[in-house]
Every structure is written in C-alpha cells, then in structure tokens.
Residue frames as a rotation matrix with the C-alpha (Angstrom) as fourth column:
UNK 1
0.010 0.977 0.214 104.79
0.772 -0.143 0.620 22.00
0.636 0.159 -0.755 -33.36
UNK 2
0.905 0.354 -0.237 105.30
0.389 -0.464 0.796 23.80
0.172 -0.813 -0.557 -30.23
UNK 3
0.239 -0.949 -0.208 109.25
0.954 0.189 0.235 23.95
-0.183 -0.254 0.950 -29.89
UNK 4
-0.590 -0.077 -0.803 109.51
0.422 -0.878 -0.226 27.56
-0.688 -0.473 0.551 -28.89
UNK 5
-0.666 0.596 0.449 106.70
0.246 -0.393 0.886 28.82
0.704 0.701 0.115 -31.76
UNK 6
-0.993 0.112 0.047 105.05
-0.076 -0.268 -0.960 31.43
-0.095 -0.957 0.274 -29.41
UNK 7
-0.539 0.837 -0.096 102.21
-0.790 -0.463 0.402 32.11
0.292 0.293 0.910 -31.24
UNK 8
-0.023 0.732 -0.681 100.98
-0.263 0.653 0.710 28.67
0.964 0.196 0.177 -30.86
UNK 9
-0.600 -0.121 -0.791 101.63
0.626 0.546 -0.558 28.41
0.499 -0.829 -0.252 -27.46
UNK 10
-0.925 0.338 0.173 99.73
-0.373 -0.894 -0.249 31.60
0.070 -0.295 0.953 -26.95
UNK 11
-0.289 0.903 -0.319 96.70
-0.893 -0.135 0.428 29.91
0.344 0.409 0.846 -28.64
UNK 12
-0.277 0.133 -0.952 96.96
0.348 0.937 0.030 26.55
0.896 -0.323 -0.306 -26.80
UNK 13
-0.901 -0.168 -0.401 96.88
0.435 -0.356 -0.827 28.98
-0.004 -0.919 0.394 -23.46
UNK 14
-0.472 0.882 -0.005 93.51
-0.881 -0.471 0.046 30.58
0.039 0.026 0.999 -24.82
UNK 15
0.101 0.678 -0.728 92.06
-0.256 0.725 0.639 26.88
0.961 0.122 0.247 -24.58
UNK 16
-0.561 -0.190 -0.805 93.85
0.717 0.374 -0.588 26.18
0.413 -0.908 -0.073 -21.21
UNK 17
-0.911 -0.137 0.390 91.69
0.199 -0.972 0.124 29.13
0.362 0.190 0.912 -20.51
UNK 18
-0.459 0.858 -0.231 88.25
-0.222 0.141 0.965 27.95
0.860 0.494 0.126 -20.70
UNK 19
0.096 0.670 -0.736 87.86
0.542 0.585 0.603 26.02
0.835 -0.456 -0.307 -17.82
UNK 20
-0.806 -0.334 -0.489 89.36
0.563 -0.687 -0.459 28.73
-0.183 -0.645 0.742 -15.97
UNK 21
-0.901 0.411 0.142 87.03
-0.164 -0.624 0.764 31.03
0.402 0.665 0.629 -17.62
UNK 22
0.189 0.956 -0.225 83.30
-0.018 0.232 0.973 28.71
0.982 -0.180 0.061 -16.67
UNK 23
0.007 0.147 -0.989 84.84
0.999 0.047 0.014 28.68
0.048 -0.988 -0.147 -12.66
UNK 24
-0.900 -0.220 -0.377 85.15
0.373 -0.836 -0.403 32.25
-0.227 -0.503 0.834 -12.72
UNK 25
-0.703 0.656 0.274 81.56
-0.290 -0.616 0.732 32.74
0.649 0.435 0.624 -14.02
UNK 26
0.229 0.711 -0.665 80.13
0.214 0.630 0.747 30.76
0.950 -0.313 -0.008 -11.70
UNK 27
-0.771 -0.105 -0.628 82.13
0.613 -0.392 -0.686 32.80
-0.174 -0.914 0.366 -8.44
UNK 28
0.504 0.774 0.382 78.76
0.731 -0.619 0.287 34.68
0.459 0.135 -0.878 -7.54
UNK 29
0.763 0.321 -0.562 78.11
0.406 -0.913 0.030 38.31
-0.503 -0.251 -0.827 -7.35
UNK 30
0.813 -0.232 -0.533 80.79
-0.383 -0.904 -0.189 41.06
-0.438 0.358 -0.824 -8.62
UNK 31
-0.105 -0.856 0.506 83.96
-0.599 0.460 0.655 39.01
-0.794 -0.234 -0.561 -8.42
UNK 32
0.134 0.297 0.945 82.45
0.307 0.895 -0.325 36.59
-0.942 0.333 0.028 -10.71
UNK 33
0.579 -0.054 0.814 81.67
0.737 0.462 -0.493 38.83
-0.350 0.885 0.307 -13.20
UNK 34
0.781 -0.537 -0.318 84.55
-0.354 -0.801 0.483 40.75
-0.514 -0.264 -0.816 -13.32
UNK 35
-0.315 -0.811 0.492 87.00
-0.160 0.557 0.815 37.59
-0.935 0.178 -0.306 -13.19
UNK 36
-0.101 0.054 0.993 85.38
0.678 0.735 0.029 36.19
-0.728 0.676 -0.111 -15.84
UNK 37
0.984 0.167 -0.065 84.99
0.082 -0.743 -0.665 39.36
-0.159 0.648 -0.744 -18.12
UNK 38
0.390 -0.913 -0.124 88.62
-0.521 -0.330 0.787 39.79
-0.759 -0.242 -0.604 -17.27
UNK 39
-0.472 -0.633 0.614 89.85
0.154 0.626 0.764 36.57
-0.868 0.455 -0.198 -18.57
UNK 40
0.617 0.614 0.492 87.51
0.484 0.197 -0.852 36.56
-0.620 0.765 -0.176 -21.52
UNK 41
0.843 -0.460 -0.277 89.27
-0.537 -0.730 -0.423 40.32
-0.008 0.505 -0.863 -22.63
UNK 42
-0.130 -0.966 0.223 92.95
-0.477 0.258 0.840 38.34
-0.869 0.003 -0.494 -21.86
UNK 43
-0.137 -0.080 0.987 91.61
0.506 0.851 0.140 35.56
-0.852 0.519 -0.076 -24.47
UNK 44
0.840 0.503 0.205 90.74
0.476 -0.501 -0.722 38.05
-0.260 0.704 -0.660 -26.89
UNK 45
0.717 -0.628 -0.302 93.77
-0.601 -0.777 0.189 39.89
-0.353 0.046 -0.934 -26.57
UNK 46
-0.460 -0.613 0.642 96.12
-0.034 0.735 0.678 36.51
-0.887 0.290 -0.359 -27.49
UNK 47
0.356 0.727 0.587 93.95
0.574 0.326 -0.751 36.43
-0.737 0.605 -0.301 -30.29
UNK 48
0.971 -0.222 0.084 94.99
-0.107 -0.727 -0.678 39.46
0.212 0.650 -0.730 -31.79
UNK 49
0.312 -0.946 0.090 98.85
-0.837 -0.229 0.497 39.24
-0.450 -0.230 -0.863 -30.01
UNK 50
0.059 -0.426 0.903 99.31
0.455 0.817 0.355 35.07
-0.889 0.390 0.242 -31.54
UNK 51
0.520 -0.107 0.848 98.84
0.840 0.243 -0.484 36.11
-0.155 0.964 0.216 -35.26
UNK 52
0.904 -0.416 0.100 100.60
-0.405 -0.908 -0.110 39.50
0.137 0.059 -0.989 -34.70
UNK 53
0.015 -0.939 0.343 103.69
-0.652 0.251 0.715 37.44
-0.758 -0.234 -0.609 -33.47
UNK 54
0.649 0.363 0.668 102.81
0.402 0.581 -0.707 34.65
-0.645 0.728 0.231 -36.05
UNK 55
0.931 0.334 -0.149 103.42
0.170 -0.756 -0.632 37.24
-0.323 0.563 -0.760 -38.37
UNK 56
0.848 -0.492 0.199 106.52
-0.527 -0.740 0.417 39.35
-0.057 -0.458 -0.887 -36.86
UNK 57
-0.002 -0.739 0.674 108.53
-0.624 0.527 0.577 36.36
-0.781 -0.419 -0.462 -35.99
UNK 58
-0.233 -0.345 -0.909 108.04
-0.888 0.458 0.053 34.81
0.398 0.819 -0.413 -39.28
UNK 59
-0.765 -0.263 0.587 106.43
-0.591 0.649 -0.479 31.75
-0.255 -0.714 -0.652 -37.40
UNK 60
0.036 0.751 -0.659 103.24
-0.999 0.020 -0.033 30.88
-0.012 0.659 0.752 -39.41
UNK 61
-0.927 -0.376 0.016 102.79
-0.372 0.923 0.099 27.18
-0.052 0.086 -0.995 -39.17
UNK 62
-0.420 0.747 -0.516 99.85
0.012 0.573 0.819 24.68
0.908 0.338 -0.249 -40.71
UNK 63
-0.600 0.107 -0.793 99.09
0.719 0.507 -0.476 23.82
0.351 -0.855 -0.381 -36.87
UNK 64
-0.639 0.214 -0.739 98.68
0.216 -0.872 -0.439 27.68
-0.738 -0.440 0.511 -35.50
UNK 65
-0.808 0.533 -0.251 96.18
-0.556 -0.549 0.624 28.30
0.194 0.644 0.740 -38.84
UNK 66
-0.602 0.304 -0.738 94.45
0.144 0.951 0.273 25.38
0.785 0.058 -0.617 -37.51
UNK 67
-0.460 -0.081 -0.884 94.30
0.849 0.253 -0.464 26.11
0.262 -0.964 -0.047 -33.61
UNK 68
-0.992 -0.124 -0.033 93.66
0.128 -0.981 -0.147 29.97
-0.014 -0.150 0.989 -34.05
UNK 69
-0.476 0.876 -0.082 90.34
-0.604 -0.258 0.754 29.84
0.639 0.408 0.652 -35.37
UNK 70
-0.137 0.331 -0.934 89.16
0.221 0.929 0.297 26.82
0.966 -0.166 -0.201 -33.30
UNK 71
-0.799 -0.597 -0.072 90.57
0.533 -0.647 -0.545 28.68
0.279 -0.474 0.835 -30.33
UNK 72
-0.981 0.188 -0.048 88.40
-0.174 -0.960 -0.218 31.42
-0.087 -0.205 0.975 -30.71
UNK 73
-0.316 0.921 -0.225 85.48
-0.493 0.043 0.869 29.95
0.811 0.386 0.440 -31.67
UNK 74
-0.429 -0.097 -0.898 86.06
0.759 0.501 -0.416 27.43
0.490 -0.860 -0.142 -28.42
UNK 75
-0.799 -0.146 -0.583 85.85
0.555 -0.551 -0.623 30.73
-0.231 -0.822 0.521 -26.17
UNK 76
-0.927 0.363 0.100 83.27
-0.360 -0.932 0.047 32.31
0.110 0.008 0.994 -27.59
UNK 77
0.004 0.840 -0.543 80.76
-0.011 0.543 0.840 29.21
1.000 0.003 0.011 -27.68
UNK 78
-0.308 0.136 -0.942 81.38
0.876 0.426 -0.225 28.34
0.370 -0.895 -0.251 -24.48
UNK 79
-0.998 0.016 -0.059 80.82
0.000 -0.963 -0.268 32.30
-0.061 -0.268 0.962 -23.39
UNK 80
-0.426 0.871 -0.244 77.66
-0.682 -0.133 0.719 32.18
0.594 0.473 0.651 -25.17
UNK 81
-0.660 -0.169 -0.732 76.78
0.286 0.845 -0.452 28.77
0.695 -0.508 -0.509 -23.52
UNK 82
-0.612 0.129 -0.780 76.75
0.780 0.260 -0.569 29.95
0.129 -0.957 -0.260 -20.08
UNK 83
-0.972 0.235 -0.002 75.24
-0.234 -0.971 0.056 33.29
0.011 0.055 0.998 -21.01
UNK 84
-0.469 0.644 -0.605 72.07
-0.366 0.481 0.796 31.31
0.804 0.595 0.011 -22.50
UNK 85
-0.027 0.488 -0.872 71.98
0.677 0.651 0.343 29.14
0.735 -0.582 -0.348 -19.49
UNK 86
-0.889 -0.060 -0.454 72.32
0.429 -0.456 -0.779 32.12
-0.160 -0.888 0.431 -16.78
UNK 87
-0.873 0.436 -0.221 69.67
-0.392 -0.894 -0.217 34.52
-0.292 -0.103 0.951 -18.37
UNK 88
-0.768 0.537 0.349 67.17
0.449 0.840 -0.303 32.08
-0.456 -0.076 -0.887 -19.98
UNK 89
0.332 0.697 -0.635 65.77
-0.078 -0.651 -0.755 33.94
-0.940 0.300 -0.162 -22.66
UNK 90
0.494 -0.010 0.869 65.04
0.699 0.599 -0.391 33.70
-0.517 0.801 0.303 -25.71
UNK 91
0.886 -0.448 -0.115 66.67
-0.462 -0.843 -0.275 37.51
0.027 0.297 -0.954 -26.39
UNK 92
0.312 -0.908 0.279 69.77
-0.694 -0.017 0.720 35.85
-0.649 -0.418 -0.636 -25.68
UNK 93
0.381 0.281 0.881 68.90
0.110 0.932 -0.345 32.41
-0.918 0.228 0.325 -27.44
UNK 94
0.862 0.401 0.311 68.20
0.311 0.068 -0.948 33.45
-0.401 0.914 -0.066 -30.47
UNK 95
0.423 -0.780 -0.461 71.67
-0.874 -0.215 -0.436 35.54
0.241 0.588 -0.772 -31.70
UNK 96
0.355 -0.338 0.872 72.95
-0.691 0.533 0.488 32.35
-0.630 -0.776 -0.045 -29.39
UNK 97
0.401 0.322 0.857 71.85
0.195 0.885 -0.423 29.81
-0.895 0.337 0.293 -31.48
UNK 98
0.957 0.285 -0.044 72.58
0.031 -0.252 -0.967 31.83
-0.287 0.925 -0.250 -34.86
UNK 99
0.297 -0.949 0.105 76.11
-0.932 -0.264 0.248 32.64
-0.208 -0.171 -0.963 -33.78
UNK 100
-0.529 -0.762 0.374 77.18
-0.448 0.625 0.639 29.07
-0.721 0.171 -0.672 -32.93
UNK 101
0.498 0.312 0.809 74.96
0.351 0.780 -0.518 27.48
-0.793 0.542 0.279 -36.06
UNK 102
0.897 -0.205 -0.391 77.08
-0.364 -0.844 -0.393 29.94
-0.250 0.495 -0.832 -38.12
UNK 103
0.109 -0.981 -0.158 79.96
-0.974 -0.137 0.179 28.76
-0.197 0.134 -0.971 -37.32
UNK 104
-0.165 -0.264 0.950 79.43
-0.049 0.965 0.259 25.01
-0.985 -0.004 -0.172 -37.43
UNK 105
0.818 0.440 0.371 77.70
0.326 0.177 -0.929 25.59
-0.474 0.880 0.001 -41.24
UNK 106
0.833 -0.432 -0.346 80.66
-0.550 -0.578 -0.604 27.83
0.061 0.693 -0.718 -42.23
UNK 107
0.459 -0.367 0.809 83.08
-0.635 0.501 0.588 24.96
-0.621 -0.783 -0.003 -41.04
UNK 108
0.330 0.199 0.923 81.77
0.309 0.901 -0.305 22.54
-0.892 0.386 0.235 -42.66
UNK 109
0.990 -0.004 -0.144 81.87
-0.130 -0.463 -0.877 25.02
-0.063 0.886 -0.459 -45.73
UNK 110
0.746 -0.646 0.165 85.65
-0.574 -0.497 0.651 25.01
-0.338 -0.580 -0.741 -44.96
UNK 111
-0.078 -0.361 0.929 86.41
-0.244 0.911 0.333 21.83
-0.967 -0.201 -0.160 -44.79
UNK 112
0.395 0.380 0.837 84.43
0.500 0.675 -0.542 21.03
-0.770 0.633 0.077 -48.31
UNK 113
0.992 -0.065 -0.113 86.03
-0.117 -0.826 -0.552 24.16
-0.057 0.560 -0.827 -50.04
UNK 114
0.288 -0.732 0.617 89.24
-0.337 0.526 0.781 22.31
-0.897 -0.433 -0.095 -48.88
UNK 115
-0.038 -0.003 0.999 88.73
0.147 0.989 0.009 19.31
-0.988 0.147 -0.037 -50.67
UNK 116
0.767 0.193 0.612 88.50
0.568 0.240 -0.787 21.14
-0.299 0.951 0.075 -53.73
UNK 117
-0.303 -0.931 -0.205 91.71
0.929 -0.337 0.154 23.16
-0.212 -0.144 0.967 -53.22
UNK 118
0.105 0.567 0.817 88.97
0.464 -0.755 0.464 26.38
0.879 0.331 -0.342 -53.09
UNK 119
0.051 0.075 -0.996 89.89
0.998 -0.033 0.049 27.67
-0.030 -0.997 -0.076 -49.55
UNK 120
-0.786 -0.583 -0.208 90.53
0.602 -0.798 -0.040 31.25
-0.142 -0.157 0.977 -50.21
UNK 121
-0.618 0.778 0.112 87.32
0.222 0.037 0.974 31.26
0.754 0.627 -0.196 -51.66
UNK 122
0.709 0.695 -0.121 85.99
0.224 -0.059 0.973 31.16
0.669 -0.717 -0.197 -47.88
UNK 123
-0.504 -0.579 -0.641 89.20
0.803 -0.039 -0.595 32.61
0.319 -0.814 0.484 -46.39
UNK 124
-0.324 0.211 -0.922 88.46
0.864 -0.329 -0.380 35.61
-0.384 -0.920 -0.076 -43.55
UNK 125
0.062 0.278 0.958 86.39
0.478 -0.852 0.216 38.65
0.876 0.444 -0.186 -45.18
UNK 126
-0.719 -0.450 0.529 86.71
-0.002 -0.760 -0.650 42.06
0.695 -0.468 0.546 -43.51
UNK 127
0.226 0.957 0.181 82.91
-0.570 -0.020 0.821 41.48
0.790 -0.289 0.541 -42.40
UNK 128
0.404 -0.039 -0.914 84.29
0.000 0.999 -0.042 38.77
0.915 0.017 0.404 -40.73
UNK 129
-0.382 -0.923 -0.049 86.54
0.647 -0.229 -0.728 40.58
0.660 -0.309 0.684 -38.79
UNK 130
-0.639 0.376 0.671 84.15
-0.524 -0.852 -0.021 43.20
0.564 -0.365 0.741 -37.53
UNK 131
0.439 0.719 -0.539 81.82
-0.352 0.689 0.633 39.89
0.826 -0.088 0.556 -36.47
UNK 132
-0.103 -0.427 -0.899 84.09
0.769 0.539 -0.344 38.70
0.631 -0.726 0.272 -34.19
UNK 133
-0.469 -0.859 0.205 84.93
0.585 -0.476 -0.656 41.73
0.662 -0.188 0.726 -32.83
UNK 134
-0.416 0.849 0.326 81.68
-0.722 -0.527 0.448 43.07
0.552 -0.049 0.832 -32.06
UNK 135
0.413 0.755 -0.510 80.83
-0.289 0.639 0.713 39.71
0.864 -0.147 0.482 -30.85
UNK 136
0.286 0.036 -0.958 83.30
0.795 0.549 0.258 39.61
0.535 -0.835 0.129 -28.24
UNK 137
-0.857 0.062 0.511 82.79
-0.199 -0.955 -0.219 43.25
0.475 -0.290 0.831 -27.23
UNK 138
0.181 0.912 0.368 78.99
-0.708 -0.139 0.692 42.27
0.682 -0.386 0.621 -26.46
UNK 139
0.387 0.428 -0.817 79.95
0.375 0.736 0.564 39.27
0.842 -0.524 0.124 -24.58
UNK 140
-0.630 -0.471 -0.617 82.61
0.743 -0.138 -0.654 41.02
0.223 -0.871 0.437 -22.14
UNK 141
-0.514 0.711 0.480 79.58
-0.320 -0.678 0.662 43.62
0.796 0.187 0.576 -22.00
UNK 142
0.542 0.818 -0.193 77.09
-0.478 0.489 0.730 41.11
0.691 -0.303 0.656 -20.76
UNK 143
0.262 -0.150 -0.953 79.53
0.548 0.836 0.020 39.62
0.794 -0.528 0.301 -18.78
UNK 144
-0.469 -0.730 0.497 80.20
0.261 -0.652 -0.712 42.74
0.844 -0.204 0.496 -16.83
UNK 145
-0.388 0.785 0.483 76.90
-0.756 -0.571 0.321 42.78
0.528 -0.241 0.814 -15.64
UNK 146
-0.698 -0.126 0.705 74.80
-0.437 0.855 -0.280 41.09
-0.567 -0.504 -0.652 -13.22
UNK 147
-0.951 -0.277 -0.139 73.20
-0.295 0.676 0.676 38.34
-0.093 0.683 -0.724 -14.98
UNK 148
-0.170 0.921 -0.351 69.25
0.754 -0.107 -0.648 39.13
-0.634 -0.375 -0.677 -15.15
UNK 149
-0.057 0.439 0.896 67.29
0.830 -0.478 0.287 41.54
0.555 0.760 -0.337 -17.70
UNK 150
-0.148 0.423 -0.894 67.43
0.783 -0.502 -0.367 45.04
-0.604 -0.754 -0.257 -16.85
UNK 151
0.407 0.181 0.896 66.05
0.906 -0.204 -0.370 47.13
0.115 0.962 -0.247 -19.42
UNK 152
0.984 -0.156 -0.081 66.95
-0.120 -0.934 0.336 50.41
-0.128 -0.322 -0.938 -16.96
UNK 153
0.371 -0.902 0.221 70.63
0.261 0.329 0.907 48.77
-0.891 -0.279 0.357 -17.24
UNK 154
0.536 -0.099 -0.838 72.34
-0.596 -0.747 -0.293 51.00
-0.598 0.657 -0.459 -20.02
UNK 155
-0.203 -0.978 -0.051 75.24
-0.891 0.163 0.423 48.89
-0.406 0.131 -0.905 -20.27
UNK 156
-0.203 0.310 0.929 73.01
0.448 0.873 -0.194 45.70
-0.871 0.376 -0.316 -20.60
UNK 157
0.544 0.709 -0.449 71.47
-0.041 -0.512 -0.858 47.38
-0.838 0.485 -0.249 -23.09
UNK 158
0.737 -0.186 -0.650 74.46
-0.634 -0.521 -0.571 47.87
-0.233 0.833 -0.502 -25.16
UNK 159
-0.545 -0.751 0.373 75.69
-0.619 0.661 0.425 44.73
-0.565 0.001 -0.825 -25.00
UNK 160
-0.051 0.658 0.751 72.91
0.337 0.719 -0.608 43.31
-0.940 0.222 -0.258 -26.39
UNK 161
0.789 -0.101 -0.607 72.48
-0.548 -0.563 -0.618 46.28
-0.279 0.820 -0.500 -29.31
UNK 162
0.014 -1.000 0.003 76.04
-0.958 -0.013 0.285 44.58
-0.285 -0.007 -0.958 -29.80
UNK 163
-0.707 -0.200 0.678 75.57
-0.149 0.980 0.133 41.18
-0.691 -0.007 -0.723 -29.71
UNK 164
0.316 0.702 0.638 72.34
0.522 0.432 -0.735 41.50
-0.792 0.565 -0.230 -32.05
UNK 165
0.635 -0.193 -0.748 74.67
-0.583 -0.755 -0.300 43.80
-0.507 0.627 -0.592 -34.47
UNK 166
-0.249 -0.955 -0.161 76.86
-0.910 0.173 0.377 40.80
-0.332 0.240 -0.912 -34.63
UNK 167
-0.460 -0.010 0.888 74.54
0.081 0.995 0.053 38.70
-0.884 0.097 -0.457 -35.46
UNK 168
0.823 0.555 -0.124 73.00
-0.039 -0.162 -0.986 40.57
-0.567 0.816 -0.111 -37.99
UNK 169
0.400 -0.731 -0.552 76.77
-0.893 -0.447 -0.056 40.29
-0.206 0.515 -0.832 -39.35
UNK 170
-0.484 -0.181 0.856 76.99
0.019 0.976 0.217 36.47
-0.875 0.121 -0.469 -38.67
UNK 171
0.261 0.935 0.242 74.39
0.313 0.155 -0.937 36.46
-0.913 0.320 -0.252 -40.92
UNK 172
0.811 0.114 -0.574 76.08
0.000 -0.981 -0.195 38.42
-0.585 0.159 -0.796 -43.55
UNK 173
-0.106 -0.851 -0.514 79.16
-0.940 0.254 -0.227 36.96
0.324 0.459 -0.827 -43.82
UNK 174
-0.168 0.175 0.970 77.66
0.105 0.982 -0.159 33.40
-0.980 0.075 -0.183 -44.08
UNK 175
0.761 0.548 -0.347 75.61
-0.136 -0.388 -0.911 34.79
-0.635 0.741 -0.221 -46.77
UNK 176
0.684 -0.464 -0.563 78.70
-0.706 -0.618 -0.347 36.00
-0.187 0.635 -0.750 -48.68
UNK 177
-0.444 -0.850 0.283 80.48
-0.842 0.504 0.195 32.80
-0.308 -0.152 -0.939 -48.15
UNK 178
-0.084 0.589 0.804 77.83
0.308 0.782 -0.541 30.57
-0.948 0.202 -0.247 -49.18
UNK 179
0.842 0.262 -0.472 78.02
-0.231 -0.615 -0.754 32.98
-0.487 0.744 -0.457 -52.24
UNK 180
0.458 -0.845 -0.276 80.79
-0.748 -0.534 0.394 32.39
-0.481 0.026 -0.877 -52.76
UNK 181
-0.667 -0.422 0.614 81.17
-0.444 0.887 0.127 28.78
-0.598 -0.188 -0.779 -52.56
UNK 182
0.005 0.927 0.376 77.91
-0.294 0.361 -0.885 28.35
-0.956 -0.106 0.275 -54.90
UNK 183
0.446 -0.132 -0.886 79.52
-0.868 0.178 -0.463 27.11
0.219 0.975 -0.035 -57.86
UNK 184
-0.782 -0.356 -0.512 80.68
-0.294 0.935 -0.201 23.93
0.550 -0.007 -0.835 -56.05
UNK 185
-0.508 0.820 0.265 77.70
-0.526 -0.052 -0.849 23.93
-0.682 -0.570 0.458 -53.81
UNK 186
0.246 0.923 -0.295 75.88
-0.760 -0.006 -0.650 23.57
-0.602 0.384 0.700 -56.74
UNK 187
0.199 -0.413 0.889 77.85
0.732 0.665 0.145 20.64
-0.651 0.622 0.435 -58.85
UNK 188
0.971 -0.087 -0.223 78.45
-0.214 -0.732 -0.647 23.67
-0.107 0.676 -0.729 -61.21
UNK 189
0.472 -0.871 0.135 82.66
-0.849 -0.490 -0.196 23.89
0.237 -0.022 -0.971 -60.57
C-alpha cells in the first residue's frame, strides 16, 4: 500500500496535516493566519504534486484513487468549518453549507454509480477541476485575512467573489453529474 509509493504517502501527509492546520488557525493575530494559509497552500500543492508523481512514476494504485479525493475534500471541509465558526455569518454559511452538501450528495452518487460498474459516468469533469481550484484559492484568501467582515478589505472581498464563484460551480458540476447519472437514478438503466 505504502511500500515506497510516494504519491500515497504524499496524500496520507495532507491528512497528517489537518490537525496541524486547526492549531495554526487558532495561533491569534498575524502568525495564525499566515501559518495556517501557509499550510493550507502546502496541502494543495501535494494535491497537484501526488497525482503528478502517481502518474510519472507509473504508481497509480486502487488505494491513492481512493485517499486523493477524500484527502482533499478532508482539508477543505475542515477549512470551511473553522471559517463558518470564526466569522459567523450567514455570507460564509451559505456557499459553506452548499460546498460540503455537494460533496456528500456527489459521494454518495459515486458510490451508487459504482455498484453499477457506471463510474466514469461521474468521473472528474473539467468544471470540476476549476471548482476545486477556485475553492481553495478563496479559502487561502480568507485565511490570509483577519477573521471579521470588512467590506473596505479588498482582499476579503475577493476571496469571497471567489468562494461564491465556486459555489456557483459546485452547483454546476453536481447538476451535470446528477445528469448524468439520471438514467439509473431513475430505474431507467
């Protein structure tokens, strides 16, 4: 599983991450959110460097297609999370909520698209790809900042524009995946 296969050890290190990740948001004032912007961008950056070695090294393995996605989704709920609970608004909330109900609905989709040997059907669309990306651009945004509405705060500003661009894309590529899948959805296939 692990027996020198970097990629996956990369992506087991973006989980050993986290809890690193909720003490550095919680060191107050600059430091805090620095560290914790910091690491976030590291976890992002394994993200793209595990499936790039994956790749390269010919290393692709049932486990790492497993771990990768989980992974990321791990780091970005939890991101969201504390975001939610620092600023306490529903401006946050709401993409909050949409983001991680997105991903538990498209899961599930996953899982059942399995079982009929339909997975490609709901593998990764390009939309998909820009979603993430965008979504953890706005969070190391917001996390740059201190943690409080300032509308005069450019940078807040465009983290949010961000984070509500990615949800108008969560949105989107559910959409297209629930499309997708609507011939077993429906008892139809």
């Amino acid at each position: 599983m692990l027996n020198g296969n970097w990629p996956n050890i990369i992506t087991l290190l973006r989980i050993v991450l986290i809890p690193i990740f909720i003490l550095a948001f919680y060191i107050p004032g600059d430091l805090g959110y620095w560290l914790s912007s910091g690491i976030f961008i590291f976890a992002c950056l394994t993200d793209w460097l595990d499936g790039y070695l994956a790749r390269r090294l010919r290393q692709e393995s049932r486990f790492g297609a497993f771990l990768d996605p989980v992974a990321d989704k791990l780091i970005v709920v939890v991101a969201l999370i504390l975001l939610v609970e620092e600023y306490s608004t529903p401006i946050l909330s709401i993409p909050a909520v949409v983001i991680i109900s997105r991903e538990i609905v498209i899961s599930a989709l996953r899982e059942l698209m399995a079982e009929f040997g339909r997975s490609k059907q709901v593998a990764v669309a390009y939309v998909g790809k820009v979603k993430t990306f965008l979504q953890m651009t706005s969070i190391v945004v917001i996390l740059t900042q201190p943690h409080y509405l300032d509308f005069s705060n450019y940078i807040i500003d465009i983290g949010f524009v961000l984070l509500y661009i990615s949800m108008f894309l969560t949105l989107w590529s559910m959409f297209i995946y629930l499309h997708a899948s609507w011939g077993i959805l429906n008892n139809r296939e």
